[in-house]
VOGU-3710 file (C-alpha; in Angstrom, 3 decimals, decimal comma):
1> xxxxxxxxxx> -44,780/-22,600/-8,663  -47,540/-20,330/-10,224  -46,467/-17,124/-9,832  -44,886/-15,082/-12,624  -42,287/-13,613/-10,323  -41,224/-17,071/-9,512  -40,896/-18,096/-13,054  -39,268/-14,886/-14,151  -36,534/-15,531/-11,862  -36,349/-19,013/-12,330
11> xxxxxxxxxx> -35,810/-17,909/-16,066  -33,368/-15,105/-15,293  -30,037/-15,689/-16,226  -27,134/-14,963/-13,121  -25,891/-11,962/-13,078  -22,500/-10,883/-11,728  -22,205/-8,464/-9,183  -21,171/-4,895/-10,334  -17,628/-4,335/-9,427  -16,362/-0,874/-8,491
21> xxxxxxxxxx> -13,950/1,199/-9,650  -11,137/3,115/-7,258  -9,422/6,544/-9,211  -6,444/6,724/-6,859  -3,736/9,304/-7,230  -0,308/7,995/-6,026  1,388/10,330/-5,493  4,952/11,743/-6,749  6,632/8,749/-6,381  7,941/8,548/-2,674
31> xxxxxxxxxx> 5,292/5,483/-1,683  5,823/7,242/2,067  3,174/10,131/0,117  0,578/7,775/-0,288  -2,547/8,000/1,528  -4,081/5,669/4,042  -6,737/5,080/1,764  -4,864/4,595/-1,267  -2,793/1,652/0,346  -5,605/0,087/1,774
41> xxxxxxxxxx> -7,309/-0,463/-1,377  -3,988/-1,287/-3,070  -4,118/-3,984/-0,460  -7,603/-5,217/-1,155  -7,983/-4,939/-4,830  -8,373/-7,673/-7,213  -6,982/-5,991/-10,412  -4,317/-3,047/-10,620  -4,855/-0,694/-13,919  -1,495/1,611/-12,861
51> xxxxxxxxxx> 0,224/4,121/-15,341  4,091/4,624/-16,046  5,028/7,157/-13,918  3,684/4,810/-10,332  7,125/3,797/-9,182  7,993/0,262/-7,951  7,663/0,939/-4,111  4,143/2,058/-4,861  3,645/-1,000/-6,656  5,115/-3,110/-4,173
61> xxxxxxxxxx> 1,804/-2,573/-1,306  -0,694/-4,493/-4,105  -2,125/-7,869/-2,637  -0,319/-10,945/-3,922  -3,299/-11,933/-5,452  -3,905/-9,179/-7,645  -3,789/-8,501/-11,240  -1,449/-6,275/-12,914  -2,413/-4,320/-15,984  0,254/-1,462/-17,108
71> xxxxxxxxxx> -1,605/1,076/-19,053  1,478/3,389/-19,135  1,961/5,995/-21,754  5,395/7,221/-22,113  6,283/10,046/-24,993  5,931/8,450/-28,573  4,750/4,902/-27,171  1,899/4,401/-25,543  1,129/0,887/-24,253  -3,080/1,500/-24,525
81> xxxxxxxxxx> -5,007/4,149/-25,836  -7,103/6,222/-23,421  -10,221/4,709/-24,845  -8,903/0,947/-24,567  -8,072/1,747/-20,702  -11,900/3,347/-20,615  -13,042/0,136/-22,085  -11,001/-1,893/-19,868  -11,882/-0,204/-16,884  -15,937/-0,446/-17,474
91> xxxxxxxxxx> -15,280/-4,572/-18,596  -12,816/-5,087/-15,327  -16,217/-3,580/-13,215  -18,663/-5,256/-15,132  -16,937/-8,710/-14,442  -17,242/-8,149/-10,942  -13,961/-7,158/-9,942  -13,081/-4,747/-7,374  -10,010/-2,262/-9,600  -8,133/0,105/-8,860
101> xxxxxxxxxx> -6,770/2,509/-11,556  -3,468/3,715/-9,985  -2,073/7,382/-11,421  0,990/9,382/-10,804  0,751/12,067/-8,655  -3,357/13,654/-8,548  -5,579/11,605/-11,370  -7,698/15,035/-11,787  -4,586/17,052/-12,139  -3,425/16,362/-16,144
111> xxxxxxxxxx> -4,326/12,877/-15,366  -7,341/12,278/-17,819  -9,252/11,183/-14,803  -12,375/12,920/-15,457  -12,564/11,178/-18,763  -12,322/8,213/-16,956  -15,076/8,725/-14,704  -17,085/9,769/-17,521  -16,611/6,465/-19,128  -17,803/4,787/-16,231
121> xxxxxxxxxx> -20,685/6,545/-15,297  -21,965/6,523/-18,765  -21,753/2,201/-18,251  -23,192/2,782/-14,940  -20,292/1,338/-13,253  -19,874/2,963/-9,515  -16,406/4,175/-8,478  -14,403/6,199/-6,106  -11,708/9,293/-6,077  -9,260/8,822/-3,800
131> xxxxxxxxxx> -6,992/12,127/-4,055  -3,232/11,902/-4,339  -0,819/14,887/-3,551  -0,251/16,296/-7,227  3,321/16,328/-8,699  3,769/19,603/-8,530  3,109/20,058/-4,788  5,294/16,965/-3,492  8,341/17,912/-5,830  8,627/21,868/-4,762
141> xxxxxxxxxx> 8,284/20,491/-1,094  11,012/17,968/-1,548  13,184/20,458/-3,799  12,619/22,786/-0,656  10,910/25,859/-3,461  7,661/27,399/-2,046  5,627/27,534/-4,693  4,036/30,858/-3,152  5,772/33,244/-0,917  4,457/36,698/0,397
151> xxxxxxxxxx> 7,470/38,319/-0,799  7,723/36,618/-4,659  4,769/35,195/-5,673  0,700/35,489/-4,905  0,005/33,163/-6,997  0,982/29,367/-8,742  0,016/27,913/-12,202  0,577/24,753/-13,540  0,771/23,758/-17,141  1,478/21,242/-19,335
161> xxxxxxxxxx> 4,993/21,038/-21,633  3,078/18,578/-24,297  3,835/19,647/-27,906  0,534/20,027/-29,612  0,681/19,923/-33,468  4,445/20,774/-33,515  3,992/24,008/-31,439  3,779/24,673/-28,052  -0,446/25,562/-26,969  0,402/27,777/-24,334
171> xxxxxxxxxx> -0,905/30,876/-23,065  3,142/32,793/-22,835  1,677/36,455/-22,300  -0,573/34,759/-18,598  2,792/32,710/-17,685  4,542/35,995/-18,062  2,840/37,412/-15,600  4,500/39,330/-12,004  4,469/37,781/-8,732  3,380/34,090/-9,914
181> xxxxxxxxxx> 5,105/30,894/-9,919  4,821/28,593/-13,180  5,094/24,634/-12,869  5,493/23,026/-15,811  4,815/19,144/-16,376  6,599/17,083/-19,114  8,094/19,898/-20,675  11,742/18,521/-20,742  11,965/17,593/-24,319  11,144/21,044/-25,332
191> xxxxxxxxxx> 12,871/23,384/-22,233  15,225/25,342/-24,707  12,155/26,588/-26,172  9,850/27,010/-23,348  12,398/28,904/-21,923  13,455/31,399/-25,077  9,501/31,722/-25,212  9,145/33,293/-22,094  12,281/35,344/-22,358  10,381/36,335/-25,798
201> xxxxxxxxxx> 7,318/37,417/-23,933  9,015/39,674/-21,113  10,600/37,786/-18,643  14,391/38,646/-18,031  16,709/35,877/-18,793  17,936/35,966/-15,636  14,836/35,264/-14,325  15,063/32,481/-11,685  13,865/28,930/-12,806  14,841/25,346/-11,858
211> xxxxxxxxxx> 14,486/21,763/-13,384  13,511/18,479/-10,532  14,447/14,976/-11,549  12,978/11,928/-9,654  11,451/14,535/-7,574  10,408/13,264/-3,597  12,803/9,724/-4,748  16,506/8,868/-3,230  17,697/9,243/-6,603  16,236/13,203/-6,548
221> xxxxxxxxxx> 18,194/15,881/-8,742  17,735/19,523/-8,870  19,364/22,062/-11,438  18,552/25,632/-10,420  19,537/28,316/-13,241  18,285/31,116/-15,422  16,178/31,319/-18,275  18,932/31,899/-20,562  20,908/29,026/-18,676  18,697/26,339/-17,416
231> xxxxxxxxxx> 18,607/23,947/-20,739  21,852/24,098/-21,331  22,606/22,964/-17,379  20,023/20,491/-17,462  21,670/18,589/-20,833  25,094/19,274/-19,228  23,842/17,333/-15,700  22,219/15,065/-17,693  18,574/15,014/-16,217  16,262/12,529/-17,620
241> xxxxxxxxxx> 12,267/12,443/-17,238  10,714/12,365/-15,541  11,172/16,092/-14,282  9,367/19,091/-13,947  10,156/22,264/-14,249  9,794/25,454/-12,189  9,688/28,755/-13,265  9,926/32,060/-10,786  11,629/33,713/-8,002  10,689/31,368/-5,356
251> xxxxxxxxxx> 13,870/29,157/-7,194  15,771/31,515/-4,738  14,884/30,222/-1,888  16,206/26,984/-2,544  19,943/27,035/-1,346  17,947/27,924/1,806  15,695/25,554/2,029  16,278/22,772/0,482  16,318/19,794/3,105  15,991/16,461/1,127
261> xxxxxxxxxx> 18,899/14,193/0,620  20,330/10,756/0,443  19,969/10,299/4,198  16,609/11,657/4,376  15,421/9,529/1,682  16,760/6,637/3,384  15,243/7,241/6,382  11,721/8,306/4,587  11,546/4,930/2,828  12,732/2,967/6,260
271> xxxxxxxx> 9,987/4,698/7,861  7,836/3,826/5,575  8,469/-0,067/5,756  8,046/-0,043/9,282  4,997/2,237/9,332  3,114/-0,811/6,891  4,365/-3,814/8,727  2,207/-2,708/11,705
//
C-alpha cells in the first residue's frame, strides 16, 4: 500500500448508510383513504414515528418487523415535544433506518410538517412527502356536505380551533364573510364561543353549521344545527374529539346527501381487507 487514498480509507472509520425519511399523510382515519404509496412504505419501513389521531386500522398495514414510536399530542398532554420528534426523526435517519413519520389526515395541512422537513434538511437527511387526503376533505365527503357549491359557497377556508394565550387568534371579520364555507379543526373544546363569535361578527344565528365525530369511521356522528344551537346539541349528543366542525350553508345539503352509514362502513373496511390481501 503506498498510496494516500489507500491509507485514508484504510483509516476511515465505517460509516452507516443515510436512512431516509417518508412524511406520509394518513388520511382521516378510514385506512380504505390511504394511498398506494402510503401503504407500501408502511409495509417496508423499519421504524413507524405515527401521531394520535392515525387510527388502529391504519396502524395495522406496518411490517411485523417494524418499530413503533407514538409521538402523539393530544390537548394538555403531549407525549414528545415537536423538537424531540425533529431530533428523533434526523437520529432514526442518521442510524440508517428507513422511517416513516405517519400523520393524520395531510402532514402540510396544520400538521407541522414543514417544520419537520426543515429539521431534516438542515441535518442533511433526504426524505419524501407522500400526500394524504386532509381531514377536512374526507369528513365533508363522508358527512355528504360539499364544501363548495355554485349556489352557497365560492369559496372554503380552513382554520384552526387551538386556544392561543387564552383567546381565540382568529381572523372573525374574513370567516364572516358571504358565500364561503369555514372548516374548523380542533375547535370542540371551545364551540360555544367560536360560535357566539361569529354570531358577534355578523353571521345570523341561524346560520347553518354542523359538528363530525369519527368522521369517514363506522363509529361516524354528525350533529347539524345553528349557530345559536349547535354547542348545546353537540354536549346534549355527547360528541367527543376528535371532530371538526363546519360552518355555512352547504350544512343544508346534508339531509340530501348524506350517504355514509353503518353498512357502508362495513362494507368500506371489508373492501379494504380484501383489496390488501391481493
Amino acid at each position: 500500500m503506498n498510496s494516500f487514498v489507500d491509507m485514508h480509507v484504510l483509516m476511515s472509520p465505517c460509516r452507516v448508510p443515510l436512512g431516509r425519511v417518508y412524511l406520509v399523510g394518513a388520511g382521516p382515519g378510514n385506512a380504505d383513504l390511504l394511498t398506494l404509496r402510503a401503504a407500501r412504505l408502511l409495509a417496508q419501513a423499519d421504524v413507524v414515528v405515527h401521531d394520535h389521531l392515525v387510527g388502529p386500522d391504519v396502524l395495522a398495514l406496518i411490517g411485523a418487523g417494524a418499530e413503533r414510536i407514538y409521538a402523539g399530542k393530544e390537548r394538555s398532554n403531549h407525549s414528545m415535544g415537536q423538537p424531540d420528534i425533529n431530533d428523533l426523526l434526523v437520529r432514526l435517519a442518521q442510524a440508517g433506518r428507513q422511517v416513516v413519520r405517519l400523520k393524520g389526515g395531510d402532514p402540510f395541512v396544520f400538521g407541522r410538517g414543514g417544520e419537520e422537513l426543515q429539521a431534516l434538511a438542515a441535518a442533511g437527511v433526504p426524505f419524501e412527502v407522500v400526500p394524504g387526503i386532509t381531514a377536512a376533505c374526507g369528513v365533508a365527503a363522508y358527512a355528504g356536505i360539499p364544501l363548495t357549491h355554485r349556489d352557497f359557497a365560492q369559496s372554503c377556508t380552513f382554520v384552526t380551533g387551538h386556544l392561543k394565550d387564552g383567546s381565540f387568534d382568529l381572523d372573525w371579520a374574513m370567516l364572516t364573510r358571504p358565500r364561503q364555507t369555514v372548516v374548523i379543526y380542533m375547535g370542540l373544546t371551545g364551540l360555544a364561543t367560536i360560535c357566539a363569535k361569529l354570531i358577534e361578527q355578523g353571521l345570523p344565528p341561524d346560520w347553518p353549521a354542523a359538528v363530525v365525530g369519527h368522521g369517514t369511521l363506522a363509529s361516524q356522528r354528525v350533529v347539524t344545527a345553528t349557530l345559536a344551537t349547535l354547542a348545546a346539541a353537540v354536549e346534549r349528543e355527547g360528541l367527543r374529539s376528535p371532530c371538526m366542525t363546519i360552518v355555512g350553508e352547504v350544512v343544508r345539503l346534508r339531509d340530501e346527501l348524506a350517504w355514509f352509514g353503518d353498512q357502508q362502513a362495513g362494507a368500506t373496511a371489508q373492501a379494504t381487507t380484501q383489496a390488501l390481501a391481493v
